[in-house]
C-alpha positions in Angstrom: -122.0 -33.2 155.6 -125.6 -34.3 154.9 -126.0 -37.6 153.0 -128.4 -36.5 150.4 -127.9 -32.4 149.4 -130.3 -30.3 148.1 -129.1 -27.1 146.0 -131.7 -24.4 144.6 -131.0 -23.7 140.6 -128.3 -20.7 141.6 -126.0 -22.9 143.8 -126.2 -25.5 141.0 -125.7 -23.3 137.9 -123.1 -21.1 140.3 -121.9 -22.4 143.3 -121.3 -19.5 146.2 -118.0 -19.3 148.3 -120.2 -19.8 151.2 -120.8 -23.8 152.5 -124.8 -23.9 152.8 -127.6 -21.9 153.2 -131.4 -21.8 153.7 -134.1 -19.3 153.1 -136.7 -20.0 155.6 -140.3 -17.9 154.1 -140.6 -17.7 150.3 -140.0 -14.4 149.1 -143.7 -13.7 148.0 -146.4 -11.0 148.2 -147.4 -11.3 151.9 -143.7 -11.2 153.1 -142.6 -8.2 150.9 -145.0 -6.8 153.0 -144.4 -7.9 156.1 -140.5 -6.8 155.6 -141.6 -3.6 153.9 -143.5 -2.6 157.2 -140.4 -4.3 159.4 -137.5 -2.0 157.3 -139.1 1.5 156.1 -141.9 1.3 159.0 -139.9 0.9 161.8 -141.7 -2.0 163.0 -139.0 -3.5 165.3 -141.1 -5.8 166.9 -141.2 -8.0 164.0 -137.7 -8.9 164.9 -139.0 -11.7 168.0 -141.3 -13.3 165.6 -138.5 -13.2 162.8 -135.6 -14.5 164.6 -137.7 -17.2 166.5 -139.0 -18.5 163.1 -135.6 -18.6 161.6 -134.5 -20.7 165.1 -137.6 -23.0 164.9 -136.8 -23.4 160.6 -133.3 -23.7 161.0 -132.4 -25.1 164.1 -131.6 -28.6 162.8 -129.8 -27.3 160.5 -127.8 -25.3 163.0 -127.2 -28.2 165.2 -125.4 -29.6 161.8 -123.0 -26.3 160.8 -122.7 -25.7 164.3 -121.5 -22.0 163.9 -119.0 -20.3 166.0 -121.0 -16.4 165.7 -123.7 -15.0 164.4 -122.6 -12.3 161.9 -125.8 -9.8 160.6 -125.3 -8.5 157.1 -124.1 -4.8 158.0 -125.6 -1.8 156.7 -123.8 1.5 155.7 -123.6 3.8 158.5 -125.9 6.6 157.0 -128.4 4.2 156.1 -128.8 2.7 159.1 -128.5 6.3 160.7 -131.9 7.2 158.2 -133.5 3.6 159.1 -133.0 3.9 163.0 -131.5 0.1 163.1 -130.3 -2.9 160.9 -132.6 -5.6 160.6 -130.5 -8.1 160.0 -128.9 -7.2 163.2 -132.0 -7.3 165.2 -133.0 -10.7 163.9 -129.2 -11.8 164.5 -129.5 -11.0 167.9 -133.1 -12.8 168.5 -132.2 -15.8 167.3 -129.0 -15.6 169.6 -131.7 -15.5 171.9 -132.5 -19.0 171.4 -129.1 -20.5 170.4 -127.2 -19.2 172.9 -124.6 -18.5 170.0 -122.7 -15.1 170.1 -123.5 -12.1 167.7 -120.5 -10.7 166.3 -121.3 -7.0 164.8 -117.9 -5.8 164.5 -116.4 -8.5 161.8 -117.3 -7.0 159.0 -117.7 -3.3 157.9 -120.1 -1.9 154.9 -117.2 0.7 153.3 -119.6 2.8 150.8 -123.7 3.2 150.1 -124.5 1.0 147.1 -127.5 1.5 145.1 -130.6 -1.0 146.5 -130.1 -4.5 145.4 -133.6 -4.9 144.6 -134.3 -3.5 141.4 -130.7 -4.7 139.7 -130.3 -8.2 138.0 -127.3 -10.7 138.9 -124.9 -9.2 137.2 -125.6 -5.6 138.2 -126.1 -7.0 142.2 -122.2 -8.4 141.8 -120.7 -5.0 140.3 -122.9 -2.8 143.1 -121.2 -5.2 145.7 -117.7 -4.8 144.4 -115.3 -3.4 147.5 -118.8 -2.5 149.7 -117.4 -5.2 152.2 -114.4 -5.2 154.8 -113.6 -7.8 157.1 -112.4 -5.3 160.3 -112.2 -8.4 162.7 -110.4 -11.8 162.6 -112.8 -14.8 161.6 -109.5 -17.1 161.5 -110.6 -20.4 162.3 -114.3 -19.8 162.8 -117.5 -20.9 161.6 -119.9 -18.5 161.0 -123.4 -17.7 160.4 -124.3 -14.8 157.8 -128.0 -13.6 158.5 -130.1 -11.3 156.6 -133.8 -10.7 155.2 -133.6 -11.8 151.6 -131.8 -13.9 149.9 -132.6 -13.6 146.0 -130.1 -13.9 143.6 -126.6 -14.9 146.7 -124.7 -12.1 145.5 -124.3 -10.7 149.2 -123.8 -14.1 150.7 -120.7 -14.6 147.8 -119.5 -11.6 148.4 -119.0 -12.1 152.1 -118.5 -15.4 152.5 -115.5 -14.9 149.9 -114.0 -12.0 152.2 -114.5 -13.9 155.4 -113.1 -17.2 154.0 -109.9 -14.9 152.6 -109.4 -13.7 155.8 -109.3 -17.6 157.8 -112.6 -18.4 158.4 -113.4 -22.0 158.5 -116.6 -21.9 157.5 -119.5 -19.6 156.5 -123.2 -20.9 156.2 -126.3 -17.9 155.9 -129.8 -17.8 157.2 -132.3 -15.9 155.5 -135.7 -14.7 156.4 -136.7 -15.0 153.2 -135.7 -16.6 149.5 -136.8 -15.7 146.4 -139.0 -17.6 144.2 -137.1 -19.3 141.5 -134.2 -20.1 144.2 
């Protein structure tokens, strides 16, 4: 564990089931565009740049957790039917690239559509979650790494790293593209 911890104002006022985490953008104007363009655009190039910044952000942080897989933050099936891809996926399997650390996108299993997480508050983000998540594979034992583009108020990081931990897994630390402001 690191000597001296930093913890943004959510994991203080209410801790996540997940060990540690770290946004690596701030969640502002120029990068709600940039991921806008990257999700509803379809530009899938913006994966290599993505996934190498979350490596060259995150990497000592990596060498610390030292994860087992990479796990992306699954999509429902029709939505990623509609989008063409997951991005999560697609900036799982960059950094991969550069860690040499195994994508796993079979572990877990989005069961239903939910409503978009981005225009509900904390406690409307926790109820929209509720049973969207199956663990399909066996994490016992391993440490794993969550990924996804925006991390704002941990709901999805709780909510997986509470089924993955259930089901054996060691640990469970997230990368995120992106943070929100007051995190």
């Amino acid at each position: 564990m690191l000597e001296e911890e930093e913890y943004c104002r959510d994991c203080q006022s209410h801790p996540g089931a997940f060990d540690q985490g770290r946004g690596i953008f701030l969640y502002d104007d120029r990068m709600k565009y940039s991921i806008m363009k990257y999700k509803y655009f379809g530009c899938r190039e913006y994966s290599r740049f993505y996934g190498k910044a979350m490596y060259l952000y995150g990497r000592d942080l990596l060498a610390l957790w030292q994860p087992q897989m990479i796990v992306p933050v699954p999509l429902y099936w029709r939505k990623q039917k509609i989008r063409g891809f997951n991005q999560a996926e697609l900036m799982a399997r960059e950094l991969s690239r550069y860690t040499g650390i195994p994508v796993n996108t079979r572990l877990l299993k989005k069961n239903h559509a939910t409503r978009s997480q981005k225009k509900l508050d904390a406690a409307g983000r926790k109820q929209n979650l509720r049973e969207a998540f199956q663990v399909v594979g066996n994490p016992a034992g391993k440490s794993i790494l969550l990924i996804d583009d925006v991390y704002t108020t941990g709901s999805t990081m709780d909510v997986l790293a509470r089924a993955l931990l259930g089901k054996g897994a060691s640990h469970v630390f997230f990368l995120t593209l992106c943070i929100g402001r007051n995190r």
